[in-house]
C-alpha positions, -999 to 999 in steps of 0.1 A, spaced: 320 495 -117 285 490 -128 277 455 -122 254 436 -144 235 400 -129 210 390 -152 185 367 -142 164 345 -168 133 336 -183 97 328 -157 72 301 -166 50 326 -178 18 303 -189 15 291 -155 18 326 -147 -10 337 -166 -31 302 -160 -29 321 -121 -36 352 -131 -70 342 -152 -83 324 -117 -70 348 -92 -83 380 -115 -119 369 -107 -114 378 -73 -94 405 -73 -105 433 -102 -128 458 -96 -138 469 -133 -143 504 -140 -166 507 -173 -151 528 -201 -115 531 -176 -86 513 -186 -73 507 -152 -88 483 -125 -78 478 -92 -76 449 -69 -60 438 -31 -24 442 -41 -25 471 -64 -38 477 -99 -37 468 -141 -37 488 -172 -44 485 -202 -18 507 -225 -24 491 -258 -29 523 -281 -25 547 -255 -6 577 -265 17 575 -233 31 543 -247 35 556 -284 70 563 -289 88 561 -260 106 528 -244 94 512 -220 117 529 -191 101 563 -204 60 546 -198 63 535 -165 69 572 -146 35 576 -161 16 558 -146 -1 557 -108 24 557 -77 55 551 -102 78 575 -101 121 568 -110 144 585 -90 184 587 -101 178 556 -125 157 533 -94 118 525 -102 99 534 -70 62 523 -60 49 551 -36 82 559 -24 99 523 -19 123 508 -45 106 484 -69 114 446 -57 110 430 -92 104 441 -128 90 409 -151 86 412 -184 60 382 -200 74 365 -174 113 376 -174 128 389 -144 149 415 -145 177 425 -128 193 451 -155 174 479 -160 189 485 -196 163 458 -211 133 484 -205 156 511 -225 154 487 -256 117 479 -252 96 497 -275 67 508 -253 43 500 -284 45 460 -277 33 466 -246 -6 454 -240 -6 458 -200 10 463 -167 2 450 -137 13 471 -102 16 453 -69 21 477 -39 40 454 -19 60 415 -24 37 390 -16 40 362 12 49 342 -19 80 358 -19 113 363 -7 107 388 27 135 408 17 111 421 -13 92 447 1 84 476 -24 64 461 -51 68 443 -83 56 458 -118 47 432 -145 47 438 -179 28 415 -209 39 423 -242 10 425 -272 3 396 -291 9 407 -328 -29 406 -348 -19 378 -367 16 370 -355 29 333 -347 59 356 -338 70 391 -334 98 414 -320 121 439 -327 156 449 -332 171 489 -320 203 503 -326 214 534 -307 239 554 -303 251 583 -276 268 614 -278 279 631 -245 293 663 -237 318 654 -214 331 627 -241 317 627 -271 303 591 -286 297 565 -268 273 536 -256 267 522 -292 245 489 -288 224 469 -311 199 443 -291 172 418 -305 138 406 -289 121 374 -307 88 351 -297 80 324 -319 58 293 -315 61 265 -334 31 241 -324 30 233 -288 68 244 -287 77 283 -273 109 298 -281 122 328 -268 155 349 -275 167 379 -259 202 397 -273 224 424 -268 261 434 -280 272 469 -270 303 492 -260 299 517 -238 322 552 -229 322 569 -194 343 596 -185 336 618 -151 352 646 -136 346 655 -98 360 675 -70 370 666 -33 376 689 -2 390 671 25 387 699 59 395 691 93 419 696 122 451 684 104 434 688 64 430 714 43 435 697 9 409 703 -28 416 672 -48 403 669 -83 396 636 -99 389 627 -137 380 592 -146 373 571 -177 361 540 -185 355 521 -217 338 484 -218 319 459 -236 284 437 -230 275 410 -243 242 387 -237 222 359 -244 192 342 -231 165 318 -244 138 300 -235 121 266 -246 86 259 -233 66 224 -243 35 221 -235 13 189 -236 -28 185 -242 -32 172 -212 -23 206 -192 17 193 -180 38 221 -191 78 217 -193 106 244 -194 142 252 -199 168 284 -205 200 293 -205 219 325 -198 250 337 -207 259 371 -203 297 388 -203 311 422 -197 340 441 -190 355 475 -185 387 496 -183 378 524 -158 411 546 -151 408 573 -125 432 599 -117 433 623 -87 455 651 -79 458 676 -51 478 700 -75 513 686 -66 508 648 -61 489 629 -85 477 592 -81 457 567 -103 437 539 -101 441 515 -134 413 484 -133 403 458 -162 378 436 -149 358 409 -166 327 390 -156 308 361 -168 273 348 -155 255 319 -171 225 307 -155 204 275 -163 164 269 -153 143 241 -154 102 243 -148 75 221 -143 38 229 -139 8 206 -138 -27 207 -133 -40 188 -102 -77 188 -107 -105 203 -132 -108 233 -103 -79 248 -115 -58 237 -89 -21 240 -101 14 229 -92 47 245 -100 80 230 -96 114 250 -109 153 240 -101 177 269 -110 214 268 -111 234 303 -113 273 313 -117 292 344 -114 325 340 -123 349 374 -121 384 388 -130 402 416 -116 436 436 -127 445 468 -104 474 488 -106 481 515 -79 500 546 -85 512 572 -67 536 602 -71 547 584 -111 557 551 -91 540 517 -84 524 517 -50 507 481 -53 487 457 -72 463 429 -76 449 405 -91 421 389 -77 391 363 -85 355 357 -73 335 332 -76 299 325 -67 271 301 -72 235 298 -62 209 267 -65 173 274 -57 144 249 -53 109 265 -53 75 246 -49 45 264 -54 5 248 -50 -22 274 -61 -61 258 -49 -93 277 -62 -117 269 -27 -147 291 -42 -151 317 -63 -148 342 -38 -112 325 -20 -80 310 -40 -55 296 -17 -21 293 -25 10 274 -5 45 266 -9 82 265 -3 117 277 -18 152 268 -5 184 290 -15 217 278 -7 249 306 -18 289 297 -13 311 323 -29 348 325 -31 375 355 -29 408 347 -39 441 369 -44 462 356 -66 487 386 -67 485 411 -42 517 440 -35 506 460 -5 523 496 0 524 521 25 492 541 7 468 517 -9 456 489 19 444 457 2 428 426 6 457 398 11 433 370 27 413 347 6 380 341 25 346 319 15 308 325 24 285 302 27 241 307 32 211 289 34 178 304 31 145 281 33 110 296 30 71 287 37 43 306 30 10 301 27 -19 329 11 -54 332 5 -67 356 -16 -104 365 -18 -138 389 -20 -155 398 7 -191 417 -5 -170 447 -17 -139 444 -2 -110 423 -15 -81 413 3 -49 391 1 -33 379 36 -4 353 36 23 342 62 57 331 58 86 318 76 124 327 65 152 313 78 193 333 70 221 308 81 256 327 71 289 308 76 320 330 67 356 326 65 393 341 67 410 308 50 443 328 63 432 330 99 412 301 95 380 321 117 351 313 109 316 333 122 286 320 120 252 341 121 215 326 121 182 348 119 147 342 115 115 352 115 75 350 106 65 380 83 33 383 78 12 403 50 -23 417 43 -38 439 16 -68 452 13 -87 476 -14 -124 488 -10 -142 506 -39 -165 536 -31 -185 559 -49 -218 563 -71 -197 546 -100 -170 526 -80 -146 555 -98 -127 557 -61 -106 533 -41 -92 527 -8 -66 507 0 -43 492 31 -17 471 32 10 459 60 43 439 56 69 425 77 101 421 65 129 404 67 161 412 43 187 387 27 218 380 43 239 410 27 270 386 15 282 416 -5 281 438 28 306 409 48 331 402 27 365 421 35 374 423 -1 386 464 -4 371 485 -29 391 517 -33 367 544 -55 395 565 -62 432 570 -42 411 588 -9 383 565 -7 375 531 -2 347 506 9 351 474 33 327 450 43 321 441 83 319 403 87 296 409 117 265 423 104 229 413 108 201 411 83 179 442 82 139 439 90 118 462 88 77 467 98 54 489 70 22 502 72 10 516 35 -29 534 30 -41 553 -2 -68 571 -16 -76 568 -54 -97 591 -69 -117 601 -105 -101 562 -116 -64 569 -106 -66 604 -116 -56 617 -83 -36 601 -57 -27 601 -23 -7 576 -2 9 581 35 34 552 46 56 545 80 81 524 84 101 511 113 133 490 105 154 472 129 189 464 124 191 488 100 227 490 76 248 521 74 275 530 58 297 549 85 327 569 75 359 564 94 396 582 89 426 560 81 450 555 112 479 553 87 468 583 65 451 608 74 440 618 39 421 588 33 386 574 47 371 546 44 331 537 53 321 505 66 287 486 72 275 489 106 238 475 120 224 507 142 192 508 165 156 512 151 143 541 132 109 556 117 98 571 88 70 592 80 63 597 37 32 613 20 26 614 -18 1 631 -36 3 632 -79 -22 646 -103 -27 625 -135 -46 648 -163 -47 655 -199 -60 691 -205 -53 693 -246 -63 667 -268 -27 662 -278 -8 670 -243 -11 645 -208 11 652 -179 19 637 -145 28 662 -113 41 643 -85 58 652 -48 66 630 -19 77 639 12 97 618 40 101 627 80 125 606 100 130 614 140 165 611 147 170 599 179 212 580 179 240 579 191 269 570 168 302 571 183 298 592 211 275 614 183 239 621 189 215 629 161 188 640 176 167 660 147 139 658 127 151 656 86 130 663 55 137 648 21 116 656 -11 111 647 -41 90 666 -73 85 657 -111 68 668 -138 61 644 -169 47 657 -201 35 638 -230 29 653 -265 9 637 -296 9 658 -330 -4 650 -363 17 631 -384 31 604 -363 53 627 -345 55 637 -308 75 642 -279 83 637 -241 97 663 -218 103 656 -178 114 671 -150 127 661 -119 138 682 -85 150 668 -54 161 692 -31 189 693 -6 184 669 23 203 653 52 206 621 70 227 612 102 261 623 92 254 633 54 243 660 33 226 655 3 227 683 -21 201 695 -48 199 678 -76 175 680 -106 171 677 -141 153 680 -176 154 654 -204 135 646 -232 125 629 -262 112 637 -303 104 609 -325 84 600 -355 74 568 -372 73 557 -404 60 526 -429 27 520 -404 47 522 -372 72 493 -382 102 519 -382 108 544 -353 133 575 -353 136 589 -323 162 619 -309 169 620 -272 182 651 -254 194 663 -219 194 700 -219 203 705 -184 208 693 -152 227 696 -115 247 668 -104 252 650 -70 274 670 -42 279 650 -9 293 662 25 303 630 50 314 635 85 339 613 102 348 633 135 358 668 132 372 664 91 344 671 65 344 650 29 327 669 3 326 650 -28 310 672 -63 305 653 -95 311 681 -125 303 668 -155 282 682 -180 250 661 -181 242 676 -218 239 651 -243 221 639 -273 210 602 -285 199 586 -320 177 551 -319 165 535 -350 139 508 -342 124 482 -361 95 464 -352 83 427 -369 55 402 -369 41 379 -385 24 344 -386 -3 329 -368 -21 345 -333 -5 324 -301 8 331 -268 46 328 -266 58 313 -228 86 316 -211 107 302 -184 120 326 -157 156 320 -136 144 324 -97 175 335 -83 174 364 -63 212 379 -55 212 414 -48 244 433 -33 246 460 -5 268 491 -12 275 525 -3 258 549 -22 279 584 -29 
């Protein structure tokens, strides 16, 4: 079950009141070149660039520098991206950026690497977006209506979503909406070989559900510089997902209805300390999850159990944030955020049988996680840098309210991080750049709990009460060359504590497995990027991009060693197309070949989609026609002992999409704020 946490609104005047003092210090500009860089990463400029033209805004980023997206994740030089804001929202579904009309978008800021300012569990980057200000528009925004049509299904994922700014004096308002059903059906395959199995299990699943959300913003600010904000979000969704497996004489099913609501609520405060530009930033964030879920278990045509269980969680975070110009060439900035979590599992029906093992135990979690940090950001001759400090604490409490245990974990550490970026060249057109992090990840409350997830009647996913917090030490450096038009980075990385997801074999059925979280010993990795950025044709601009990573294996997992070296790669090929007549197109490719970690196999995987469109009544109206000609979907082997799980998804990936999009404006010229939830809550699963 996908699962959707949507986080709100970020005070984004103070935001760019920081950005305009720290932006003396770090850009580098590049005359005639729409990107400049700086310590942390770079900016550009996209407003009226054919790459943003349309496409939405999930289609622009792979465009650009050291972005690439990989099975539906952003990645910045290789590691997942942290945080995606846009004009200040944070977000934590992805979906928003396939409603975004890449048209409003003015510029996008790239950071490498999380700041000390954050969270040290954020370590690959952030990507900020600021939406256009219309020409003459006291408001703007746009409303898109879509619909899919699959192969494996037919119609399905029909949604209709809004985006408004408006500014009424000193008064911002912003709304975000969207109302949509979605349609999922899969079909897969299974081989389950090993001393006592030779079984071939085939599994068809489908899934219908319904979203629904809601988010806005009010931001007041006063003459003399105070600035005061508040949002609310509400967001809902649920699903049906039914999955039946058979091995050609037994069939069993999975039957689910789940529901989840999350409302969060925000409250900001900045104010100006001195006429230096000195700044202080005060927000208070409240967030709730509250969840249903039916399950029905069937095997052979007869009831083999059922539950009903609930979850509840809720979040408060306290962040304090003091940015301090010291010179024009040094901005120093200091602060502190405490996070406190306490969640709740309760089964309120729960008929164990013989097949299906359960969760019978209501249990409770409990965290607190304080930061300080402190930064300086600055110029030195040529060379500008950003180097910060922080301390995180992760206190854990959980319990088994049956048993009545309780275990208790504490972590902590100092993570430290510097960037630096150094121009070079006749015309500054080339850039170096450096940047280290250590890191220190959240306490992975989703990773504990004992609540049993069963993916379909052979396979199923338990937390382990006992694990640590990973960490991890990185060492990124890059080459930019011809302004961003070629690119080279190399990266290692050395966790500690890192999680796994080991398989195991069911004492009580042989046929079923089950992985489970487990911390193992430190590991490298070795990656190296290179991408070419060029527009041959007047009307045609592509992107060619390959990464490789190395790891060293050097374990031993349950009397297992693993003791070689493993390659995984990664290639894409983005094309953009601009015709006469407001029409033009996108066609990508992406390849990753078949690779191999510890006990798994990763097969090839790759794919081709695209995108025709054309525009009518001076842009305002947008047609567009999305296709996915072809494609190979995910096969993965697992190894528990001597059995082998194989695990193929089949389903065609052909299919065909329709968006109408209008866009709106109108009014006076302003800058729209808005207030951004600061929760950060991010869950650790297996990933087959």
């Amino acid at each position: 079950m996908k699962k959707l946490l949507f986080a709100l609104i970020s005070a984004y005047g103070m935001l760019s009141a920081q950005a305009q003092k720290e932006s003396r210090l770090q850009e580098v500009t590049a005359v005639a070149s729409r990107t400049t860089n700086s310590a942390d990463g770079y900016t550009t400029n996209l407003r009226g660039t054919d790459i943003a033209r349309g496409k939405m805004a999930v289609d622009v980023l792979p465009f650009l520098p050291n972005i690439s997206r990989e099975n539906g994740t952003f990645k910045i030089n290789g590691l997942a991206v942290s945080e995606i804001y846009i004009d200040g929202v944070k977000l934590s579904d992805l979906s928003e950026l396939d409603n975004l009309p890449g048209e409003m978008i003015d510029k996008i800021q790239v950071r490498y690497l999380a700041g000390a300012d954050q969270n040290a569990a954020l370590s690959g980057g952030s990507i900020l977006i600021t939406l256009r200000r219309p020409p003459e528009g006291g408001y703007y925004g746009s409303v898109t209506a879509d619909a899919d049509w699959y192969r494996s299904c037919g119609f399905g994922n029909e949604g209709l979503s809004g985006i408004i700014n408006y500014r009424y004096k000193n008064l911002s308002i912003y709304d975000n909406f969207y109302i949509g059903g979605s349609k999922l059906q899969e079909t897969a395959e299974q081989w389950l070989i090993g001393p006592e199995l030779n079984t071939f299990l085939t599994e068809n699943t489908r899934s219908d559900g319904f979203d629904f959300r809601n988010r806005l913003s009010l931001v007041q600010q006063f003459n003399s510089g105070v600035q005061l904000g508040a949002s609310y979000l509400i967001a809902t969704t649920s699903s049906k997902p039914f999955s039946l497996s058979s091995d050609g004489n037994i069939m069993s099913a999975i039957d689910k209805r789940t529901s989840t609501t999350v409302q969060e609520g925000t409250l900001q405060f900045s104010m100006p300390l001195n006429h230096e530009g000195a700044v202080m930033e005060l927000i208070a964030d409240y967030l709730n999850r509250n969840g249903h879920e039916h399950t029905s278990y069937t095997l052979a045509a007869e009831n083999a159990g059922a539950t009903h269980n609930k979850n509840n969680l809720n979040l408060w975070k306290f962040k304090a944030d003091f940015l301090y110009p010291h010179s024009r060439n040094l901005t120093w900035k200091f602060g502190t955020s405490v996070q406190k979590i306490s969640s709740a599992f309760t089964p309120v029906i729960s008929v164990e049988s013989d097949r299906f093992n359960i969760s019978t135990s209501p249990s409770a979690t409990s965290g607190l996680t304080p930061v300080v940090y402190a930064s300086a950001q600055g110029i030195i001759r040529k060379l500008r840098y950003s180097a910060g400090l922080n301390w995180q604490l992760n206190k854990i409490s959980y319990e088994d309210r049956n048993a009545k245990v309780t275990t208790d974990n504490t972590q902590w550490a100092i993570n430290p991080t510097v960037q630096i970026m150094m121009p070079f060249g006749a015309k500054m057109n080339h850039a170096f750049m450096l940047n280290y992090k250590h890191t220190l990840s959240d306490i992975p409350y989703s990773a504990i709990s004992s609540v049993i997830n069963w993916e379909d009647s052979y396979n199923y996913t338990v937390g382990n009460p006992d694990l640590k917090a990973q960490s991890a030490d990185m060492i990124m450096a890059g080459v930019s060359l011809f302004r961003n038009k070629i690119n080279i980075t190399a990266l290692y990385a050395h966790s500690h504590n890192r999680i796994y997801w080991q398989t195991f074999q069911s004492v009580e059925n042989h046929d079923v497995f089950y992985t489970k979280p487990i911390n193992i010993s430190g590991q490298g990795v070795w990656g190296f990027g290179a991408e070419w950025i060029e527009a041959p044709l007047r009307w045609w601009k592509f992107k060619l991009s390959g990464r490789i990573e190395i790891t060293p294996e050097n374990i031993t997992i349950d009397n297992t060693h693993y003791g070689n070296t493993r390659f995984k790669e990664y290639f894409a090929l983005n094309n953009n197309f601009s015709f006469s007549g407001d029409w033009g197109s996108m066609l990508n490719l992406n390849f990753e070949p078949t690779f191999r970690t510890l006990d798994r196999t990763y097969h090839a995987v790759y794919n081709i989609e695209g995108r025709i469109y054309k525009t009518f009544f001076n842009n305002n109206l947008q047609i567009a026609v999305e296709f996915t000609p072809a494609g190979n979907r995910r096969r993965l082997d697992r190894q528990s002992g001597m059995n082998k799980i194989s695990y193929k998804y089949t389903t065609p990936v052909q299919n065909i999409g329709l968006s109408l999009i209008w866009n709106f404006s109108g009014g006076k010229e302003v800058n729209v704020d808005v207030v951004d939830g600061i929760q950060d809550y991010r869950e650790t699963k297996d990933n087959r």
